[in-house]
N, C-alpha and C positions, 0 to 999 in steps of 0.2 A: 447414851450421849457421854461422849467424856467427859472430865471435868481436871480443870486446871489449880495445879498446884505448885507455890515457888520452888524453883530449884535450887540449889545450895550456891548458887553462884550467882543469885540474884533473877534471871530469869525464870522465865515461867513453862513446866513439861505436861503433857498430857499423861494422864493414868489413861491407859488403854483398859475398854473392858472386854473380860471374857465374853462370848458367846457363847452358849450352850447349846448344843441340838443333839439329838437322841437319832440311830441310823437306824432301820427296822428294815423289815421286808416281812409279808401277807403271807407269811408258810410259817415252818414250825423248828426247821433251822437252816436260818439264814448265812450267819458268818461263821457256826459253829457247828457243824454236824452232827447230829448224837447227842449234842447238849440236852435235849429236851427229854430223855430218858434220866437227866437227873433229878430226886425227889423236889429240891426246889423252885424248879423250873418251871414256869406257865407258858412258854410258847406254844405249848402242844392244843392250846385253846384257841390259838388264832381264827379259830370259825366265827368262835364267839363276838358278836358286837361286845357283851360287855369286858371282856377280853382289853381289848381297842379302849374303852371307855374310862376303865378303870390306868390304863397305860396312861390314856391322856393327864389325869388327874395328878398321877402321882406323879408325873414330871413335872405340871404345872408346881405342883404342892414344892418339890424339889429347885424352881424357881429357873426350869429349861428357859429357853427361847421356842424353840423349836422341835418337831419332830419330823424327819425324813423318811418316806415309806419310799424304799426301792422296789424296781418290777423290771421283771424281763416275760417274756412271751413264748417260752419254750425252758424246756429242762435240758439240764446239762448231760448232753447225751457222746459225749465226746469218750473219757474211760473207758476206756474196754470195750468202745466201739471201734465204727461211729456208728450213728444212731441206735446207741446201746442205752435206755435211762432205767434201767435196771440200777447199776449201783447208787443213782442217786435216788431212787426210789428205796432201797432198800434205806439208804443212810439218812435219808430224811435232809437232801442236801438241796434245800430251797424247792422242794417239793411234796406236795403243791404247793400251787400260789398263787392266790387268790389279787381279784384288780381294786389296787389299793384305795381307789378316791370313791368308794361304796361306803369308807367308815369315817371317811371325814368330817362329814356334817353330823355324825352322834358324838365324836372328840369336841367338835368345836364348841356343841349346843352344852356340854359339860365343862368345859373351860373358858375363862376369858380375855387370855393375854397368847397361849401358846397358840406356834406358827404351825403350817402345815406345809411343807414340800412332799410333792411327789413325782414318780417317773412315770410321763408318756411316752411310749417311743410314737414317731410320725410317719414312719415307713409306712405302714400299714391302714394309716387312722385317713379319715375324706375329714377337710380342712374345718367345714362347716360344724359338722358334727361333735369333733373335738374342742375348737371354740366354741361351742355352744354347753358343753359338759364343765368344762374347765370353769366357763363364765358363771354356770349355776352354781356350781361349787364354792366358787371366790365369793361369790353374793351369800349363801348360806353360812359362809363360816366371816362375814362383817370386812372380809379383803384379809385372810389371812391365808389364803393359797399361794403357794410357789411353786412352779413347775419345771421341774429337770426335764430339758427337751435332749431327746435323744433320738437314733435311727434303730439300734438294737444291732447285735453281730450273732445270731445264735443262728443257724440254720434250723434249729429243728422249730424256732418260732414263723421261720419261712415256712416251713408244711403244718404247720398247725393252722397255718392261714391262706393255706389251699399252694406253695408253691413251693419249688424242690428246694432252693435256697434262697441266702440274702440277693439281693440285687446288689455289685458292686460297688463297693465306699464311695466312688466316685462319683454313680447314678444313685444311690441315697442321699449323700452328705454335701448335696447341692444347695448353696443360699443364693438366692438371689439378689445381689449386691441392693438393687434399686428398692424391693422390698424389704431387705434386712434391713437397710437404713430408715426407713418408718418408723419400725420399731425401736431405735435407737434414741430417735428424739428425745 
């Protein structure tokens, strides 16, 4: 919440406050390739629940808001392809990558203020099912889930999930006005 303080001119400004949130991703280098061959780097743990556990803590301790686990459904197979994941297999470039909302509720049940975003893509997911994961999740961690709704663009997450590519932006990234508006409320 902000809080107000006189301005030099007699009126009154708000102090905006910083948000803090921490961007991750379920592999071992996310934004930074090769990073995790350095001595003091722990991503190479990401298996690990306490991994996750111990992340959540020390941002909470650090006074985050939140933390963001990013996901995609296929590896970057573009390089030296296409359908080449060889080099990011060898560079440890967001692969693997494990599905982020499996460590949520051990972050949450260890912290008590930090937030949780993560990425669903919806292409792929059947509606019920998804709401229903999502829902368990937001309940386990007291309503501190957030969810980056996305459709994914990777083609190789298309054959990972039995089909030769994405569906076009147009036939994915369809809302339907009358339903979107529900959720708006």
């Amino acid at each position: 919440m902000a809080s107000t303080t006189p301005a030099t001119n007699g009126a009154t400004s708000q102090k905006k406050r910083l948000i803090l949130n921490a961007f991750v991703e379920m592999c071992s280098g996310h934004q930074s390739p090769g990073l995790w061959k350095h001595p003091n780097d722990t991503s190479a743990d990401f298996n690990s629940i306490s991994h996750w556990v111990n992340l959540a803590k020390l941002l909470e301790s650090a006074k985050f808001h939140g933390i963001f686990i990013a996901d995609v459904l296929g590896g970057y197979d573009v390089y030296k392809g296409p359908k080449n994941l060889e080099p990011a297999i060898k560079s440890g470039a967001q692969w693997p990558v494990n599905e982020p909302l499996a460590v949520i509720p051990a972050m949450a049940a260890a912290t008590k203020n930090l937030g949780f975003g993560v990425t669903v893509a919806t292409t792929y997911e059947q509606p019920y099912h998804l709401a229903r994961r999502l829902s368990t999740v937001d309940h386990l961690t007291g309503g501190r889930l957030g969810w980056n709704i996305v459709t994914g663009y990777l083609d190789s997450a298309a054959r990972n999930l039995g089909h030769t590519e994405q569906p076009e932006h147009d036939e994915r990234c369809v809302i339907d006005p009358p339903c979107f508006a529900k959720w708006n409320r």
